[in-house]
Z-matrix of the N, CA and C atoms (Angstrom, degrees):
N
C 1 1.448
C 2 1.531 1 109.31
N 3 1.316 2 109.60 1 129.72
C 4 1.560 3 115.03 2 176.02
C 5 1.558 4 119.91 3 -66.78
N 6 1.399 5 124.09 4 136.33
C 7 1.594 6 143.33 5 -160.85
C 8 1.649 7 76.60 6 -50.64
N 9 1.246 8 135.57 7 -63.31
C 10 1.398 9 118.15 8 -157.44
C 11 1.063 10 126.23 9 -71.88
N 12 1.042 11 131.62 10 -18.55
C 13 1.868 12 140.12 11 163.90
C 14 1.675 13 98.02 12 -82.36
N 15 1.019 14 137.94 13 -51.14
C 16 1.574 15 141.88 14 171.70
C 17 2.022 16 95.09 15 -29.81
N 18 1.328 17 86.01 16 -64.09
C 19 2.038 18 99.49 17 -160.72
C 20 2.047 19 91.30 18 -45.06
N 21 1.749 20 98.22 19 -66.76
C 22 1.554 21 102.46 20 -179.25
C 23 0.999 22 103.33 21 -18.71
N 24 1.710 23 111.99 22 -92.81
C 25 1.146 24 115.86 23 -170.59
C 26 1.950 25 136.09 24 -27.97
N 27 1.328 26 86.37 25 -46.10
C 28 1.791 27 85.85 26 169.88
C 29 1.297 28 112.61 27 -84.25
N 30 1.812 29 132.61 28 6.64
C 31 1.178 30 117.96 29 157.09
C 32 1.670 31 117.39 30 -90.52
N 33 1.184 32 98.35 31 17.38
C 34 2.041 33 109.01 32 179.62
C 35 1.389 34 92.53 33 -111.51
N 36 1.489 35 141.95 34 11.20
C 37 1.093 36 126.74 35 -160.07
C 38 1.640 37 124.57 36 74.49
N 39 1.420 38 138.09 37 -13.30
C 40 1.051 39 128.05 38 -151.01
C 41 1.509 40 101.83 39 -61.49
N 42 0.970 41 140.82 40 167.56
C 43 1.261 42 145.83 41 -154.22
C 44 1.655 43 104.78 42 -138.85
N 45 1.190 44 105.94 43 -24.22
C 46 1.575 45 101.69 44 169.10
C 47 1.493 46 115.78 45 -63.90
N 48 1.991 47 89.26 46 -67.42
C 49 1.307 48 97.96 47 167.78
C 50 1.465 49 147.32 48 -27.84
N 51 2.056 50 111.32 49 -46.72
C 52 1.107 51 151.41 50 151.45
C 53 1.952 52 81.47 51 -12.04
N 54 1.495 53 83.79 52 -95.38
C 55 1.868 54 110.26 53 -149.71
C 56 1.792 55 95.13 54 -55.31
N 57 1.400 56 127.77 55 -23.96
C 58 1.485 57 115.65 56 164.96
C 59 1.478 58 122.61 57 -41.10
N 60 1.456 59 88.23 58 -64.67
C 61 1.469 60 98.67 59 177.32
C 62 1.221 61 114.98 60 -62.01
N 63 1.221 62 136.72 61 -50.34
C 64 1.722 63 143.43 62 -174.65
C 65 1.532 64 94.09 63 -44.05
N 66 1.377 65 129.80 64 -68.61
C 67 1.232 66 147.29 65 -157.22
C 68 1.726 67 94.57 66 -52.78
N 69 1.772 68 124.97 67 -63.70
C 70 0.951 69 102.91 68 -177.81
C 71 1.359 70 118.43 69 -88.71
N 72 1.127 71 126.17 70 23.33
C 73 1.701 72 107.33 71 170.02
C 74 1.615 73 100.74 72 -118.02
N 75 1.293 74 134.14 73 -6.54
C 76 1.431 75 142.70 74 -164.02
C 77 1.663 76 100.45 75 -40.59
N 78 0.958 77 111.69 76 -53.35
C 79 1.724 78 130.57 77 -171.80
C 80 1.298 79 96.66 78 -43.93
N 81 1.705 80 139.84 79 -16.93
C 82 1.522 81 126.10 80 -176.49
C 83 1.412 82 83.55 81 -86.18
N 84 1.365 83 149.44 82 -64.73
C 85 1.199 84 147.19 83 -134.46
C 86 1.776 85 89.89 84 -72.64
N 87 1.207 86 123.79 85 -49.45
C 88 1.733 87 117.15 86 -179.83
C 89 1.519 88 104.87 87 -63.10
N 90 1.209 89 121.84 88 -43.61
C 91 1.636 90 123.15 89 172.10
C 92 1.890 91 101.05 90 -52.43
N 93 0.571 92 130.38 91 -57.56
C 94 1.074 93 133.51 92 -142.76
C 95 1.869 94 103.99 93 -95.77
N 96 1.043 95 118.64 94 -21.61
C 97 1.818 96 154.68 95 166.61
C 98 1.622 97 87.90 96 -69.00
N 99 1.404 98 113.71 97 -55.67
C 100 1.414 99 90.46 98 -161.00
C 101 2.013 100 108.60 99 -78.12
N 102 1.400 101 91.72 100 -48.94
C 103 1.850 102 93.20 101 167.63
C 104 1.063 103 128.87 102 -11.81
N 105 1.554 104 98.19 103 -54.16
C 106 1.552 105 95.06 104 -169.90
C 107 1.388 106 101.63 105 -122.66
N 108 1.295 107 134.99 106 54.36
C 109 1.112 108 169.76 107 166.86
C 110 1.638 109 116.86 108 -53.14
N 111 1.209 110 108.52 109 -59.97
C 112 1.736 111 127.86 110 142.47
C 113 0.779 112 167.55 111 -52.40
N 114 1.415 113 102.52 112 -37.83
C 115 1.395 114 135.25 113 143.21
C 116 1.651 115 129.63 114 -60.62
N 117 1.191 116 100.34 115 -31.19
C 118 1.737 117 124.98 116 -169.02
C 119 1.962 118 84.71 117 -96.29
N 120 0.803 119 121.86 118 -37.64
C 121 1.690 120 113.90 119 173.55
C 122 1.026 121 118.77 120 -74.84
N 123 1.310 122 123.15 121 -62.32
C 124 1.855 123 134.84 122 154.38
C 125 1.447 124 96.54 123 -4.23
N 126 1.187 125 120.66 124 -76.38
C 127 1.748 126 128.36 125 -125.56
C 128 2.210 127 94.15 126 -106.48
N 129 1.490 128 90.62 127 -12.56
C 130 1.428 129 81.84 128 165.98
C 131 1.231 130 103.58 129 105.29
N 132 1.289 131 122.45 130 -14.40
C 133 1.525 132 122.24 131 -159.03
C 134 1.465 133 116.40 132 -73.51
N 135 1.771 134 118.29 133 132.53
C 136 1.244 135 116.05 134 -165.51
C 137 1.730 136 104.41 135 -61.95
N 138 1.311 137 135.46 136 143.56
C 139 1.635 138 133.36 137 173.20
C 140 1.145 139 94.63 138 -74.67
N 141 1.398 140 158.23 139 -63.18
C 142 1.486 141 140.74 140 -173.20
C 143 1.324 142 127.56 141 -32.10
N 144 1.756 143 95.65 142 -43.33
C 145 1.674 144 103.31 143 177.24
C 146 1.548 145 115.96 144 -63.08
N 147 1.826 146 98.32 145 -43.16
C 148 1.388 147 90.11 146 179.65
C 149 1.630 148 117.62 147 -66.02
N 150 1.184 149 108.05 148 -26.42
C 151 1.879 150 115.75 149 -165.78
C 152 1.737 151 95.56 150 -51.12
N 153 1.842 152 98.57 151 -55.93
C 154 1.645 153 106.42 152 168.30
C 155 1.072 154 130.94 153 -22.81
N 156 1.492 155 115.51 154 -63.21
C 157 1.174 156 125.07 155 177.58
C 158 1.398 157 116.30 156 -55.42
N 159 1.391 158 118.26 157 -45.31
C 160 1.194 159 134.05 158 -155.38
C 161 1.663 160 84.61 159 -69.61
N 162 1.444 161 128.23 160 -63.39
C 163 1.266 162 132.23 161 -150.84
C 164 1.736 163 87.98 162 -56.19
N 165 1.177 164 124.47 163 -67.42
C 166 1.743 165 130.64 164 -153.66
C 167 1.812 166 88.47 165 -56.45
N 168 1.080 167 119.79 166 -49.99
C 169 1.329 168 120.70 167 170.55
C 170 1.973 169 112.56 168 -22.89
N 171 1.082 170 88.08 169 -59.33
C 172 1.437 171 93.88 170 -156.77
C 173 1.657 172 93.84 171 -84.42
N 174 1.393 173 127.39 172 -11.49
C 175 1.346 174 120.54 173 178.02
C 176 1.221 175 100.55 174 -87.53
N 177 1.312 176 142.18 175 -48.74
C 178 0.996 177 140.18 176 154.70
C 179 1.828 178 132.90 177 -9.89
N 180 2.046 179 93.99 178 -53.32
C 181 1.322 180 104.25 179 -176.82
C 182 1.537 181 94.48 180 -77.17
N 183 1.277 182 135.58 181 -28.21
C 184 1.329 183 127.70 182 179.03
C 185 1.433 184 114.92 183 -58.41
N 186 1.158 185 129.05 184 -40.73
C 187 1.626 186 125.82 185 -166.77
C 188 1.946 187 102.10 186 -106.31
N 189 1.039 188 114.20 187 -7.87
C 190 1.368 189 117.07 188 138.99
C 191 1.236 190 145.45 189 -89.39
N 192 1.260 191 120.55 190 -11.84
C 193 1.302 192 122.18 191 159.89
C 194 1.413 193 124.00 192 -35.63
N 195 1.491 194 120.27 193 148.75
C 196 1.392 195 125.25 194 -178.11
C 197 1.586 196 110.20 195 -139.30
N 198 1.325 197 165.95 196 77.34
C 199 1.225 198 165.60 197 -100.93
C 200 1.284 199 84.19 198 -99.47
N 201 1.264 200 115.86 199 -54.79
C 202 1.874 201 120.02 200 -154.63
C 203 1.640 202 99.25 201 -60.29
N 204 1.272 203 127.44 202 10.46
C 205 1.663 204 104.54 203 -175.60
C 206 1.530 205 99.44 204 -107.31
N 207 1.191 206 111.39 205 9.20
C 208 1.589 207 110.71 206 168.64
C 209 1.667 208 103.24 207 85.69
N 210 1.010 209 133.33 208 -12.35
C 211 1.302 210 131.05 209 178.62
C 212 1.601 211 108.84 210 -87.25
N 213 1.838 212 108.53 211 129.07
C 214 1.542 213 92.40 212 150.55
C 215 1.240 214 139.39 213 -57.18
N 216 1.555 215 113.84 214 162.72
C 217 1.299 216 109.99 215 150.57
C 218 1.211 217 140.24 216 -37.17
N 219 1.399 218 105.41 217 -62.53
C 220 1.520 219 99.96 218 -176.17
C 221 1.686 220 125.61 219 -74.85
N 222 1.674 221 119.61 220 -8.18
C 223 1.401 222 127.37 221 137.81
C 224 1.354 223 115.42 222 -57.74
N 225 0.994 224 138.79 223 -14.95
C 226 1.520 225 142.89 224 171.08
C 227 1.321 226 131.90 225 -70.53
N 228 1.734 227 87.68 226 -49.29
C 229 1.586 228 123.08 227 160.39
C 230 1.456 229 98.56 228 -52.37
N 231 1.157 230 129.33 229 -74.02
C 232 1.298 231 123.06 230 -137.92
C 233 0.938 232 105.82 231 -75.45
N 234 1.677 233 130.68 232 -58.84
C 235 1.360 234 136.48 233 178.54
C 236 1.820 235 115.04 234 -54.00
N 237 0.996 236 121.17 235 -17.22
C 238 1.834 237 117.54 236 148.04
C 239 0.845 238 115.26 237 -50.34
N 240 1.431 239 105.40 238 -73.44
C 241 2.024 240 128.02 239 -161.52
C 242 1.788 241 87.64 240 -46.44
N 243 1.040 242 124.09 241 -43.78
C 244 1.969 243 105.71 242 -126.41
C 245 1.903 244 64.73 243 -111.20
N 246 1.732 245 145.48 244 -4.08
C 247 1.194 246 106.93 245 -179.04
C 248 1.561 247 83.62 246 -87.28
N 249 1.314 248 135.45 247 -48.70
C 250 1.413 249 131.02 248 -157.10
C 251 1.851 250 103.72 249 -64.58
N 252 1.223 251 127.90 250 -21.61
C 253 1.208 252 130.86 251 163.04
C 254 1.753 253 113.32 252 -52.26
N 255 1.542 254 99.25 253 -64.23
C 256 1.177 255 97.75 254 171.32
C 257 1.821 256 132.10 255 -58.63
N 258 1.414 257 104.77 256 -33.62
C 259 1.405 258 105.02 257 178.60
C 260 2.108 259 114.21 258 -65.04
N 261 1.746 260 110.57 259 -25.52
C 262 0.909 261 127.06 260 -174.33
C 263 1.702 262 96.14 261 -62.89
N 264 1.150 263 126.39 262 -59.46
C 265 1.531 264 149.14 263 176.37
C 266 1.722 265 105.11 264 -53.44
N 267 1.200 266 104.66 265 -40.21
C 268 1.586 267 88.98 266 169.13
C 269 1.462 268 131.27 267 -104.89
N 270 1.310 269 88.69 268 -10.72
C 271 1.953 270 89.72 269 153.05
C 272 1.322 271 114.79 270 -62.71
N 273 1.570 272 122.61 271 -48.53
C 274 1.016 273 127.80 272 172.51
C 275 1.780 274 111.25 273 -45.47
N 276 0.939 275 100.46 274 -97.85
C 277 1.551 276 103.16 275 -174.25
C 278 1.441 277 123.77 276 -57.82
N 279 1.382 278 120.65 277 23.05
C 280 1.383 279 138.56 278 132.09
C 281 1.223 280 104.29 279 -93.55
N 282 0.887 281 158.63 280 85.87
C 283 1.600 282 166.29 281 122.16
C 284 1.618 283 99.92 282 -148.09
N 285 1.116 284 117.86 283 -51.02
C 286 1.758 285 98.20 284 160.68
C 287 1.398 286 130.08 285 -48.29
N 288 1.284 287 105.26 286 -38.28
C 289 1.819 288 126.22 287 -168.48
C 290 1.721 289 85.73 288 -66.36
N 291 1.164 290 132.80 289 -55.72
C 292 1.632 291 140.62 290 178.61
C 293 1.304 292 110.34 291 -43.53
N 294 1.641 293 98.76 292 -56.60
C 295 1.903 294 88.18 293 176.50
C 296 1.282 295 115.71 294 -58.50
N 297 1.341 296 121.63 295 -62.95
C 298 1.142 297 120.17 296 -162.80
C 299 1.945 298 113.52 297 -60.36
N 300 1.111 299 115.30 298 -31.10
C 301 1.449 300 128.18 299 152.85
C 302 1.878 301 117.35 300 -38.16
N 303 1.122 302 92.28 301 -38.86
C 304 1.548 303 98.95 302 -172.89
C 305 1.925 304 115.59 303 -74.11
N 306 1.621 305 93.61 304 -27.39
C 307 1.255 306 107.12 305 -175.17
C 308 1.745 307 117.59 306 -88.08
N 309 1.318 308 100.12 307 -15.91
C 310 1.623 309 104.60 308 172.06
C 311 1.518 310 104.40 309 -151.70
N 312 1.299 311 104.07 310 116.84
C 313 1.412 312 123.64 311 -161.60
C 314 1.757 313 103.27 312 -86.57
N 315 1.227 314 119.83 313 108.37
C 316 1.602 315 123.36 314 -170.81
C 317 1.985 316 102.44 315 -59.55
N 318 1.118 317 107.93 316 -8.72
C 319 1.414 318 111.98 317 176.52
C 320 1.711 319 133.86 318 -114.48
N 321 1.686 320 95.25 319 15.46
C 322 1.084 321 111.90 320 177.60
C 323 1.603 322 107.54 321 -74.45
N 324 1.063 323 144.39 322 151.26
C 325 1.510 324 138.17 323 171.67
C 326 1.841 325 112.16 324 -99.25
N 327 1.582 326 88.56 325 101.20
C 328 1.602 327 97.63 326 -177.50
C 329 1.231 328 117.69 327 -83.92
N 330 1.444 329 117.05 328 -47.77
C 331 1.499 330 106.28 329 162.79
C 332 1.582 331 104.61 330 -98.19
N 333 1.622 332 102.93 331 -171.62
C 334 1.017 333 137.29 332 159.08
C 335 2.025 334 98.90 333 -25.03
N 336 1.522 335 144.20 334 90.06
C 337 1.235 336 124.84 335 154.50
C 338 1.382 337 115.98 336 117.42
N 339 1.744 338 90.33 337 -44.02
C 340 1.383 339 130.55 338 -150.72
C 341 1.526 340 95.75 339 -105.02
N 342 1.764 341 106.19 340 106.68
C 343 1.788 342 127.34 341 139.12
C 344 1.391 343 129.76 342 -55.07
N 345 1.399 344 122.41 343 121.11
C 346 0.896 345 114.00 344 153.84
C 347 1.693 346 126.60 345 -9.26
N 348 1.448 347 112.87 346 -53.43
C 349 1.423 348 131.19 347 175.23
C 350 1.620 349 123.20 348 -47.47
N 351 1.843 350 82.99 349 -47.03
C 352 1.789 351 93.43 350 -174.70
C 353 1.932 352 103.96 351 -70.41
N 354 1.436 353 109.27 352 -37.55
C 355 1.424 354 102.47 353 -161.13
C 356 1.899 355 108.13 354 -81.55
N 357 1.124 356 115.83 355 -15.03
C 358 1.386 357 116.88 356 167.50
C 359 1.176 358 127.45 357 -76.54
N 360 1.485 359 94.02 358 -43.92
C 361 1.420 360 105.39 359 179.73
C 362 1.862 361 137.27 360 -57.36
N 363 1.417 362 102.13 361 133.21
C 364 1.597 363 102.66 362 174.68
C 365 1.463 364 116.05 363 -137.05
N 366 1.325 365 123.37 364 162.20
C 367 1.425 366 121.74 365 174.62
C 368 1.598 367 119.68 366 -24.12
N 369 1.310 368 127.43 367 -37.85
C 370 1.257 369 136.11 368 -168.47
C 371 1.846 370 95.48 369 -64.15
N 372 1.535 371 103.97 370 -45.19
C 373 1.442 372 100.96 371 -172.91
C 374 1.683 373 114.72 372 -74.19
N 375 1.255 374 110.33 373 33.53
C 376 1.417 375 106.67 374 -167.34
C 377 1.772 376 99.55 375 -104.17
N 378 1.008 377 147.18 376 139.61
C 379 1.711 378 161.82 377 139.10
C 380 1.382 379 96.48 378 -11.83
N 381 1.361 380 121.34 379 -81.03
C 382 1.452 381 110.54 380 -165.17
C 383 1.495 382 113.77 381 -70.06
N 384 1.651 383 117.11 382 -49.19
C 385 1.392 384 107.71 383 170.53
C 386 1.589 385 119.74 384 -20.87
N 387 0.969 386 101.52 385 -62.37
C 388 1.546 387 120.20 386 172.80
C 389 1.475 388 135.48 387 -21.89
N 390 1.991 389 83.90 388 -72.61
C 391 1.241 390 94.87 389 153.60
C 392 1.273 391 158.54 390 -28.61
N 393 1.542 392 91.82 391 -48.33
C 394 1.659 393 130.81 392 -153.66
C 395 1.373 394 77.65 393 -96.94
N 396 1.226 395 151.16 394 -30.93
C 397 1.519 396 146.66 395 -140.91
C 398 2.056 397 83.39 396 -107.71
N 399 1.296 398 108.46 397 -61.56
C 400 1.223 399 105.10 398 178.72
C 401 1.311 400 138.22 399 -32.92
N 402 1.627 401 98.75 400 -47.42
C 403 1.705 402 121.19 401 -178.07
C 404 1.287 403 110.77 402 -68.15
N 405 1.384 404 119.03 403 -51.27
C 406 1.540 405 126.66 404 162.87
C 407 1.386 406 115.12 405 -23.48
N 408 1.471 407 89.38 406 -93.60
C 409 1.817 408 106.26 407 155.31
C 410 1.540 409 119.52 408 2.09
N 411 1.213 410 113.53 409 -77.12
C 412 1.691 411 133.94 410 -179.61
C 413 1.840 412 103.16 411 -57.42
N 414 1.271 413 115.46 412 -45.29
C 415 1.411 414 124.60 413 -130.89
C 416 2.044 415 79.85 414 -90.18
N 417 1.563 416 90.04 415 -27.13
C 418 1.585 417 94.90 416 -159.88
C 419 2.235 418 100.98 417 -82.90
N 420 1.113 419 87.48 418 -29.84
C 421 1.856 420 117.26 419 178.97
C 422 1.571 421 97.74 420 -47.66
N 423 1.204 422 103.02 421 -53.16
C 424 1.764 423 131.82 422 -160.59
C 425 1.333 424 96.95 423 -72.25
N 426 1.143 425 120.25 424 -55.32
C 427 1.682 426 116.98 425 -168.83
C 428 1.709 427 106.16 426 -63.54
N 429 1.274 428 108.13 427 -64.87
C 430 1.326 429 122.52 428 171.25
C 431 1.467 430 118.39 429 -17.30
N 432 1.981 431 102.32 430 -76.58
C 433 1.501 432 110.75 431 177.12
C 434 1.651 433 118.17 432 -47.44
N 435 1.203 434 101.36 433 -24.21
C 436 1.494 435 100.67 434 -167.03
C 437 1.842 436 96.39 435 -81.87
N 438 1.157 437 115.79 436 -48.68
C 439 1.205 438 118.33 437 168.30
C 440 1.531 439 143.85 438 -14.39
N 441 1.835 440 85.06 439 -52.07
C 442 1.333 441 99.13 440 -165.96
C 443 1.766 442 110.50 441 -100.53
N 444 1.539 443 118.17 442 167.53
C 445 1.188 444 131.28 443 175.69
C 446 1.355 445 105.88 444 -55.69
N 447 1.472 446 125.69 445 179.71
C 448 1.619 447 132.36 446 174.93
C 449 1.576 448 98.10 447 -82.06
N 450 1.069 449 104.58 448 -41.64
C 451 2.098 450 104.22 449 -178.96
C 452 1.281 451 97.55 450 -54.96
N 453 1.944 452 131.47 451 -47.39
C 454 1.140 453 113.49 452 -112.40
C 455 1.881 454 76.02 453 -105.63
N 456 1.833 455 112.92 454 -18.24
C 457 1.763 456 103.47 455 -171.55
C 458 1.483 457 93.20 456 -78.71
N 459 1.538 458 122.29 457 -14.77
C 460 1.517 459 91.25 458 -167.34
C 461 1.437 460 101.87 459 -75.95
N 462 1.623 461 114.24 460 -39.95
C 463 1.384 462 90.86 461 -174.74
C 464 1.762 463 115.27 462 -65.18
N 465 0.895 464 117.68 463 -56.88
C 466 1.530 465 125.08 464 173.02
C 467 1.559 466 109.16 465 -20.99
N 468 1.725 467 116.51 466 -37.91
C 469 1.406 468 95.98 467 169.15
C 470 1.650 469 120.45 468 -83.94
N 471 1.234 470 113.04 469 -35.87
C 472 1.379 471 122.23 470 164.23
C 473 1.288 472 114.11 471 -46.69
N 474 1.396 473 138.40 472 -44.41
C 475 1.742 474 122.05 473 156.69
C 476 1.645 475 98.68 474 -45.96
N 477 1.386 476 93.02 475 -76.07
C 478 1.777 477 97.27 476 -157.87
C 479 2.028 478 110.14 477 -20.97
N 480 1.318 479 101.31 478 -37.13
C 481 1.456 480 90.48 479 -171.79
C 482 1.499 481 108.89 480 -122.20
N 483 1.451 482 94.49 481 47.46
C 484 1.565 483 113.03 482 148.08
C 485 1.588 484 135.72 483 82.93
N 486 2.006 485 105.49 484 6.04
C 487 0.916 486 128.11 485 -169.67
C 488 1.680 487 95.47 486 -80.69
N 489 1.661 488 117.00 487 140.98
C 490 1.824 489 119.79 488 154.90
C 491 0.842 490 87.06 489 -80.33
N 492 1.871 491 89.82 490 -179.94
C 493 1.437 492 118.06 491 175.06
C 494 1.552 493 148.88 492 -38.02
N 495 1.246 494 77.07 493 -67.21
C 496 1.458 495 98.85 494 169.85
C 497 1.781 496 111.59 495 -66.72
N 498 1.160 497 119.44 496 -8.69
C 499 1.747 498 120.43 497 -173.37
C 500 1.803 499 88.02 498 -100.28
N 501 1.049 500 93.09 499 -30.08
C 502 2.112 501 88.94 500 167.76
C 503 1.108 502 134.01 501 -76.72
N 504 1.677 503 108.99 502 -46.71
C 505 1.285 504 118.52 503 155.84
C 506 1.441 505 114.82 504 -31.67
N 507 1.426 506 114.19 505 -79.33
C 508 1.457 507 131.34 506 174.74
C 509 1.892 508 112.57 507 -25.39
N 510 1.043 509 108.29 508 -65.74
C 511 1.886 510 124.56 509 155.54
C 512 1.259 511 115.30 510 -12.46
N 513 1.501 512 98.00 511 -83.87
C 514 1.430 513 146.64 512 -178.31
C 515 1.561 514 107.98 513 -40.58
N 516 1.528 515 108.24 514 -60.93
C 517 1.607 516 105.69 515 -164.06
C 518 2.067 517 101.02 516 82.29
N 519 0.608 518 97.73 517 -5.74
C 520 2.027 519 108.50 518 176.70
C 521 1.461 520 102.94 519 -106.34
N 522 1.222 521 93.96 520 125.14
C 523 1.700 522 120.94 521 163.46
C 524 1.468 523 129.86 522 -36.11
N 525 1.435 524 138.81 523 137.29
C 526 0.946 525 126.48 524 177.41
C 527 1.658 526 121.14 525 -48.38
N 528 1.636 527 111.76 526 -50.05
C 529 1.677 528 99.59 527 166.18
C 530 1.493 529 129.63 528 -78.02
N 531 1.364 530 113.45 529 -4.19
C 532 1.435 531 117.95 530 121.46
C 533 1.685 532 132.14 531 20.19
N 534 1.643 533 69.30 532 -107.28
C 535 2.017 534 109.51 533 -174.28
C 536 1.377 535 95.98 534 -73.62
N 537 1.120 536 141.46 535 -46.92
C 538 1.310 537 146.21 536 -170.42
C 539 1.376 538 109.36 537 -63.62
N 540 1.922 539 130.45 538 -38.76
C 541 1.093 540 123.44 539 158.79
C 542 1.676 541 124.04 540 -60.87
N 543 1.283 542 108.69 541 -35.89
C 544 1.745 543 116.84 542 -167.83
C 545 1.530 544 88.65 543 -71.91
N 546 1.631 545 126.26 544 -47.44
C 547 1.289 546 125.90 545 -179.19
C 548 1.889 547 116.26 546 -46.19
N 549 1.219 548 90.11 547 -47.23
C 550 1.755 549 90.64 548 -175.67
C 551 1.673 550 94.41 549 -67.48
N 552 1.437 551 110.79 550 -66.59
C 553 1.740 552 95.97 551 -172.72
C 554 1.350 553 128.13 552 -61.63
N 555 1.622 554 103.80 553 21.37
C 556 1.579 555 97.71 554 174.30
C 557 1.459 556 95.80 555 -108.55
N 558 1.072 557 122.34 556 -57.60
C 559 1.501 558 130.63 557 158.72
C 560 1.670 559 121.55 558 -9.29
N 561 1.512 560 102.24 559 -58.67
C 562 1.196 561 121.45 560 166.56
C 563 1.739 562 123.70 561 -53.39
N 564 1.663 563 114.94 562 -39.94
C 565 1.441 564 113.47 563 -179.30
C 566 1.020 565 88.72 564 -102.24
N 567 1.257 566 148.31 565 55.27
C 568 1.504 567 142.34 566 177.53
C 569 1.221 568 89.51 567 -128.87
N 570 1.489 569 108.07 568 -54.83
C 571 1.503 570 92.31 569 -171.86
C 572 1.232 571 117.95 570 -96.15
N 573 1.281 572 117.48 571 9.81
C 574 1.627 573 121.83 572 154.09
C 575 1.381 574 114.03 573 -63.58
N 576 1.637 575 96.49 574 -54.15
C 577 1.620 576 82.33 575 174.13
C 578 1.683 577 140.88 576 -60.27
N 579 1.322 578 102.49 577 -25.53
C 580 1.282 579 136.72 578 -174.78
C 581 1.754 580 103.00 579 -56.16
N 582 1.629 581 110.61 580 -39.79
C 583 1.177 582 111.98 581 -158.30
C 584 1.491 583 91.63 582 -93.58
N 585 1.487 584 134.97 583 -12.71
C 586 1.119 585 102.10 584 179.98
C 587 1.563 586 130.76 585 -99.24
């Protein structure tokens, strides 16, 4: 059965269909399980919860999917799975960041005048800096995506959120010299754009 009657079908609920698709794209959720593999141990975090997440993740990307935006599926897949992975990881380690916050108060006065706050602190820790760093960021994201071919944003988002080569390839269905060409010509209008 063709990926596009498969997708239908699991947007009626079919449940066969469902587990077709699960079966062949499952391998992003273990790719992506293993990544952050370390991180998810570090911080304590149970792996079931994340697997959880990961699974609703990817059901999610199923009944949201849209064909017409030029992106595959399984780039669709991935960039869900690995944002709800990540949001799982930073709930987490925002509730650590709290404890350890609790134990040394950035507003206690350690020296003479002098906060914890004042002596760490630098422009970077400022709200608007930030900001202003953010918007860039986005504004610069924006030019780019628009830039590029449908081959060339999927891979371009698949770097952006941290996948190598070979974990793209795999994605992709495209060859390592492939990805390695779309890589140089993204590189290339990047820093075209960059320069102007």
């Amino acid at each position: 059965m063709e990926e596009e009657e498969l997708l239908k079908l699991a947007l009626e609920n079919n449940e066969e269909a469902k587990n077709e698709i699960y079966e062949k794209y499952k391998y992003i959720i273990d790719i992506l399980m293993k990544k952050y593999r370390n991180i998810i141990s570090q911080l304590g975090i149970d792996k079931n919860e994340v697997e959880q997440e990961a699974l609703y993740a990817f059901s999610d990307a199923l009944h949201s999917f849209k064909e017409e935006k030029n992106v595959k599926l399984s780039t669709f897949i991935s960039v869900c799975v690995d944002r709800r992975i990540k949001k799982v990881i930073k709930k987490y380690s925002g509730e650590k960041a709290k404890l350890l916050n609790s134990f040394y108060s950035l507003d206690y006065d350690y020296e003479e005048g002098m906060t914890l706050k004042d002596m760490i602190s630098d422009e970077k820790t400022d709200p608007l800096y930030n900001l202003t760093l953010k918007e860039d960021y986005e504004e610069l994201i924006t030019k780019i995506e628009k830039s590029l071919s449908s081959n060339e944003l999927e891979i371009f988002k698949l770097i952006k959120n941290g996948f190598d080569r070979s974990t793209i390839s795999l994605i992709t269905g495209k060859n390592d010299k492939q990805v390695d060409n779309a890589r140089e010509r993204l590189k290339n209008k990047i820093r075209d754009i960059i320069k102007d």
